[in-house]
N, C-alpha and C positions, 0 to 999 in steps of 0.2 A: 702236950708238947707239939709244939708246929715241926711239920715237916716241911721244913722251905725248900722250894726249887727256884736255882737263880732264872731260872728261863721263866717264870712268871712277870716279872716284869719288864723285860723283853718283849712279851706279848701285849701288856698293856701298851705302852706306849709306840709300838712299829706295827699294830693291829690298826691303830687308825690315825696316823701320822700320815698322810698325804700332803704332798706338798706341789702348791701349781704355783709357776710364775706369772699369771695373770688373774684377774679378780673370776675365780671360778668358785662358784658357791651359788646358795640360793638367795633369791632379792637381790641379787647384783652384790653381794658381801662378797669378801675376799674371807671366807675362812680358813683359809689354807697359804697364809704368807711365806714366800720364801726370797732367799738373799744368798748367797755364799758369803758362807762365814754366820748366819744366824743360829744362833742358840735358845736351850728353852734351858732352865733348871728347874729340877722340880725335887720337892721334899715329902714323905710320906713315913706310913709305918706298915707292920704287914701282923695281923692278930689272930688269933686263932680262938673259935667262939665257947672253949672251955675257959675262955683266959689266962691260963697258964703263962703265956711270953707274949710278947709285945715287942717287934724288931723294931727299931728305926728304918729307914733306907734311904737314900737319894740317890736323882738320875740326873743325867747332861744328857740331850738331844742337841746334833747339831748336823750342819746342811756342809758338806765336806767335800765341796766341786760338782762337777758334772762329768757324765764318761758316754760312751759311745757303746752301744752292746746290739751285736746285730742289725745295724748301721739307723738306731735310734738312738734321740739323746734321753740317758737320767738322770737325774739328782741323787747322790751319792747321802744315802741318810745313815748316821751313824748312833748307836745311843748306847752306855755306858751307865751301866747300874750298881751302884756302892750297898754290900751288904754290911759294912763295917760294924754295926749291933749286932751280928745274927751268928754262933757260933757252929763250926765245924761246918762250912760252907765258903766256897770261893770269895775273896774281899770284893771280887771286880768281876764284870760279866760285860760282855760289849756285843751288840748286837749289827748287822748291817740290813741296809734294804737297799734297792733301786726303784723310784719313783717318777714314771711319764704321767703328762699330762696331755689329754686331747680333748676335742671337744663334745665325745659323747663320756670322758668318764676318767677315773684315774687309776692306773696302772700299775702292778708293780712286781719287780725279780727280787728274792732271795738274793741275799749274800754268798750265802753259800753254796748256790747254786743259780749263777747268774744266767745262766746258757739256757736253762731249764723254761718250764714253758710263764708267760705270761702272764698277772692273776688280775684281777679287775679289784679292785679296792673297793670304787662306788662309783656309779653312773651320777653325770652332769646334765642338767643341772641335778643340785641334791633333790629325791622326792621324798619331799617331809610329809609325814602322816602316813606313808605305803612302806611296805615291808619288799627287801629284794634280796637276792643271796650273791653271797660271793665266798664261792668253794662248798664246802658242807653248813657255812656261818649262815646262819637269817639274820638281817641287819636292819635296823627300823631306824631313822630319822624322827623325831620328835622336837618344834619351840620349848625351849628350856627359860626364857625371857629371862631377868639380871643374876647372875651367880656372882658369890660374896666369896674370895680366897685370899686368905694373907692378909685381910685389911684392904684390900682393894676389887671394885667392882664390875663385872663387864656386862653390858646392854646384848640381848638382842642374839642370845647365844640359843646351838642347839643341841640336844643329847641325842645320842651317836648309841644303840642298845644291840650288843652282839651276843647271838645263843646258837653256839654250836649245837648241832643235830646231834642227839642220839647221848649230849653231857648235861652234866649237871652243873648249872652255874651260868652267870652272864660277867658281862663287862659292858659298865656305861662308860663315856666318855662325854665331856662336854665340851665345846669347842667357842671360841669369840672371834668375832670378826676382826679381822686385822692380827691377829694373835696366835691362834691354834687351840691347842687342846689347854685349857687350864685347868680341870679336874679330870681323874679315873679314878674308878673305882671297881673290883674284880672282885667278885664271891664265886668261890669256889664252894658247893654244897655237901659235897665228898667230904662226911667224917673223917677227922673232924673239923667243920665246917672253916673255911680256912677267908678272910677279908683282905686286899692289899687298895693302899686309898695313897693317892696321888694327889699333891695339887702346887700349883705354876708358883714359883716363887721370883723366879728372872728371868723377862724372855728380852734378846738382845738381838733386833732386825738387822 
């Protein structure tokens, strides 16, 4: 039996969800497009490796203004996780972040603690091939070249590989130029070994 926790996917998707307003990325890609008012949808399931249940789920990401916090500006990132398959668990789960962009790296506040200190997301340009950390996470950059989701295919993308110190389990993400994240995927290795898989089904610039 899965023990869903709605703050899993929360994680996947505002774990590396950065958002610049200018073409910041590697190779001069914009892997990180934003717009107010841009949205991502995205469709997945979440499995447990006895297989016993099989949740559906689906998320909305979307870019919801900009504000001023400690006389810097962010992009106000919101996302919204629908557990609607998954029983005796909240239906909705809604997450927040705040997201700067400079030009050594991108930034970001807690929702729920917007005041609180600052976290580095990833250094710019991205260093693909090298390993950096941000907070207790090791995060490695890897060329992913063409990913196939939904029937549709994106060039030139890269995966995004996050391992908490001291846990058990990663979270890949892969990401498209001009797009953002179009696949996650999150193994959690903790008996019983717990999968949640992501991928881009509308993104609306």
């Amino acid at each position: 039996m899965i023990c869903l926790r709605p703050n899993k996917i929360a994680l996947i998707l505002c774990c590396v969800l950065p958002l610049a307003s200018a073409c910041s990325g590697t190779s001069g890609k914009n892997y990180f497009p934003l717009a107010d008012g841009s949205k991502w949808e995205y469709v997945g399931h979440v499995s447990s490796s006895d297989g016993s249940k099989q949740i559906t789920i689906r998320a909305t990401a979307r870019v919801g203004g900009e504000t001023l916090i400690k006389g810097k500006r962010y992009f106000k990132h919101v996302l919204t996780s629908d557990f609607s398959g998954g029983p005796a668990v909240s239906k909705q789960t809604e997450a927040v972040r705040y997201y700067r962009v400079s030009d050594d790296g991108i930034y970001f506040r807690t929702g729920n603690d917007p005041d609180g200190p600052e976290l580095l997301e990833m250094p710019l340009p991205i260093p693909v091939g090298t390993k950096w950390l941000s907070g207790p996470v090791v995060v490695q950059a890897e060329r992913a070249g063409t990913i196939t989701v939904e029937g549709r295919e994106y060039r030139d993308c890269l995966k995004i590989t996050y391992r908490q110190q001291g846990a058990r389990g990663s979270l890949e993400n892969y990401l498209a130029p001009g797009v953002g994240i179009v696949k996650a995927r999150d193994v959690d290795e903790t008996e019983p070994k717990m999968t949640v898989e992501l991928t881009l089904k509308k993104y609306e610039p």
